[in-house]
C-alpha positions as CSV (number, residue, x, y, z in Angstrom):
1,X,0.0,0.0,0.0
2,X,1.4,3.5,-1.0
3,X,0.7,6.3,1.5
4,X,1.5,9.7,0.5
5,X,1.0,12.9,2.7
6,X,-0.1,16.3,1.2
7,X,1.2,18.6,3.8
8,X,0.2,22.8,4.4
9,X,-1.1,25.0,6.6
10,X,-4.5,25.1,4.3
11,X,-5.6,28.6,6.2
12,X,-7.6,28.4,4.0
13,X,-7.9,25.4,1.4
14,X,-8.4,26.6,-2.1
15,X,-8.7,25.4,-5.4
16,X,-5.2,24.6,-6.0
17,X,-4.6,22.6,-2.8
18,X,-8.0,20.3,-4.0
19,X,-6.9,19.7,-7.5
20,X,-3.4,18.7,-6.0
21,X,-5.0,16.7,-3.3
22,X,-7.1,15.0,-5.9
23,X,-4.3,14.1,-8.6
24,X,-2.4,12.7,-5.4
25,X,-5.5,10.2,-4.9
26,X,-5.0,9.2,-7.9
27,X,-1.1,8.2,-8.0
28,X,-1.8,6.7,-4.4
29,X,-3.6,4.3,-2.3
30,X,-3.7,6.9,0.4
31,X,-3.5,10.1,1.2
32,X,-3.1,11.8,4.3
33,X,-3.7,15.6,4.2
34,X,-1.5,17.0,7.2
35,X,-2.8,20.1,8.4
36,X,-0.1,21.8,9.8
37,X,1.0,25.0,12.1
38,X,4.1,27.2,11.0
39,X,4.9,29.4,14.5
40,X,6.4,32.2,11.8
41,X,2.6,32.6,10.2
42,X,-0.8,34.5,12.1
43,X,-3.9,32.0,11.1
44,X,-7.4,33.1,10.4
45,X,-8.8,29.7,11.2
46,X,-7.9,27.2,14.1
47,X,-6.5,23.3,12.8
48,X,-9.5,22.3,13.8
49,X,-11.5,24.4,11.1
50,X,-9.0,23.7,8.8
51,X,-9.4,20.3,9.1
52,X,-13.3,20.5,9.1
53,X,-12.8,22.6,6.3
54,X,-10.5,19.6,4.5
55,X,-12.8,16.8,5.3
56,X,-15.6,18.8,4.3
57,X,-14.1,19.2,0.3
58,X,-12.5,16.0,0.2
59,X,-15.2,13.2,2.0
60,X,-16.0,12.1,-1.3
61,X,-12.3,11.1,-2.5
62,X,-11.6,7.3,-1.5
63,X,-8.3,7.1,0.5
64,X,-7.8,11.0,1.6
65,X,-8.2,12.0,5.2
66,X,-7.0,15.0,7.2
67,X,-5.0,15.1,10.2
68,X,-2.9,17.5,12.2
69,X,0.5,17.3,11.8
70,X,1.1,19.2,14.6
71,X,4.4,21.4,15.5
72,X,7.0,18.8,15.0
73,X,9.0,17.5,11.7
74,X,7.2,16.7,8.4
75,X,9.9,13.7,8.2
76,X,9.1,12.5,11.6
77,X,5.1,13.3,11.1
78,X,5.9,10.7,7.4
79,X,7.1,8.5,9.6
80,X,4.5,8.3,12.2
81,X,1.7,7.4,10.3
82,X,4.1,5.1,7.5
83,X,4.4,7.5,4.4
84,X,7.2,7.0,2.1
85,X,6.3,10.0,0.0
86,X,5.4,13.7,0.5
87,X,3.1,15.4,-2.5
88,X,3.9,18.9,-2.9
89,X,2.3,21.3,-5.3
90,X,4.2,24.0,-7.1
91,X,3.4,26.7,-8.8
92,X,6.7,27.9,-10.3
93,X,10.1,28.2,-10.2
94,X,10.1,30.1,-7.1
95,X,8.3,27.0,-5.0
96,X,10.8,24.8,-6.5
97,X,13.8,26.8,-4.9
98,X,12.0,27.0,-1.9
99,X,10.8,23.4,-1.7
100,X,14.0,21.4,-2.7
101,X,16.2,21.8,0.1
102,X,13.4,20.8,2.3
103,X,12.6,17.8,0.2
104,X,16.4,16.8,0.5
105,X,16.9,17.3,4.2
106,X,13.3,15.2,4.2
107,X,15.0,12.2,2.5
108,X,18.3,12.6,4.5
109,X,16.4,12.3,7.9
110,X,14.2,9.7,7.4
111,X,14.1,8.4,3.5
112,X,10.7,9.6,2.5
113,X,10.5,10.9,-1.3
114,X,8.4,14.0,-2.1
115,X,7.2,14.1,-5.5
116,X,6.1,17.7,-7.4
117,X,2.8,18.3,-8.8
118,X,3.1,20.7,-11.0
119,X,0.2,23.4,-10.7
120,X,-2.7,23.7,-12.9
121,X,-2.7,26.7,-14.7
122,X,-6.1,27.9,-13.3
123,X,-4.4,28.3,-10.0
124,X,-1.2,28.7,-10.3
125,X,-1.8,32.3,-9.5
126,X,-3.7,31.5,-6.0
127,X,-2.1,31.6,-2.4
128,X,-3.9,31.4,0.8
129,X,-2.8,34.8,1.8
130,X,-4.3,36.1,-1.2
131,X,-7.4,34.5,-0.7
132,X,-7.5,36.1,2.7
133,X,-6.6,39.7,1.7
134,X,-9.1,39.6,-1.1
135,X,-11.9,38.5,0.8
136,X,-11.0,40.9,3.8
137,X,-11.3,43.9,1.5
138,X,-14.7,42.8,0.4
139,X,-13.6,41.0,-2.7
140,X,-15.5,37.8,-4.3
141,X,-13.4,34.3,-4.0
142,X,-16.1,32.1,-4.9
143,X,-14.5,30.6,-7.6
144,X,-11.2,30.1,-6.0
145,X,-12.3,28.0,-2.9
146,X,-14.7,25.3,-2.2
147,X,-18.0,25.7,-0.6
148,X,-17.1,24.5,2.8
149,X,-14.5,27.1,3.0
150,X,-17.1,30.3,1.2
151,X,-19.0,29.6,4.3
152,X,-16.5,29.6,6.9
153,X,-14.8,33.2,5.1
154,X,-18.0,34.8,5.3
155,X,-18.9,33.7,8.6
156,X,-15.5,34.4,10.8
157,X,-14.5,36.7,13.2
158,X,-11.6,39.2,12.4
159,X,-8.3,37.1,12.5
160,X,-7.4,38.9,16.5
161,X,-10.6,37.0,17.6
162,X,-9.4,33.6,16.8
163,X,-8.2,31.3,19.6
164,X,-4.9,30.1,19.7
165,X,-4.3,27.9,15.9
166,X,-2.1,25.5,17.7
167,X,-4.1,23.8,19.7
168,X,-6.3,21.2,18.2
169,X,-8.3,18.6,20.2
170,X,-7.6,16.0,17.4
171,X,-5.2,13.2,18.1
């Protein structure tokens, strides 16, 4: 059985992350979506809503499920629930340069692959922080994220009012 893991912060999901998510379920058996929290970045929505924001888009995919990956290493987090290979997404050059040393340091610690999905042309142009600063000043990002995650935008509180991202009550 191949396990893969999809790994991001997701705050929030958007079209690019699903359609990435989705061609991963197709290469493997399973795919674990690792919802995870970077202490250098301020989230809008706790791991919990992101999570019920993944599951929500993805329930209908056989073999994905989301999880918190919590604060620790994505080699270690691999390991943990028996991955061999990390799916990244990229959307240029730029994510490439980025993600490479990460993906080698990722092999050296621990053996897992990651494998590069390059990104649809549709979305290439999307980011979670742009999703975010678009719909804060009032602009329309309904086609850029699924439902599940329309509903949540429209119906948070201002980013200061969210509890603490880190904790998640999920194992």
């Amino acid at each position: 059985m191949r396990r893969a893991v999809c790994p991001g912060s997701f705050d929030p999901l958007h079209k690019g992350h699903v359609e990435v998510i989705m061609r991963a379920a197709n290469l493997f058996d399973e795919v674990i979506v690792a919802v995870s929290v970077n202490p250098k970045k301020t989230y809008r929505f706790t791991v919990d809503e992101r999570i019920e924001m993944v599951e929500a888009t993805v329930s209908s995919l056989s073999g994905v499920s989301a999880r918190p990956m919590g604060t620790g290493l994505l080699a270690e987090f691999c390991r943990s629930v028996g991955a061999d290979t990390i799916v990244k997404g990229l959307r240029d050059g730029a994510d490439l340069a980025f993600e490479a040393p990460m993906a080698t340091m990722n092999r050296h610690l621990t053996g897992v692959e990651t494998v590069y999905l390059q990104a649809d042309p549709r979305f290439a142009h999307l980011s979670s922080s742009l999703i975010k600063e678009v719909h804060g000043l009032g602009g329309d990002v309904r086609d850029f994220v699924p439902a599940a995650v329309l509903r949540r935008l429209n119906a948070a509180p201002s980013p200061s009012a969210v509890p603490d991202p880190s904790r998640s009550t999920r194992p």
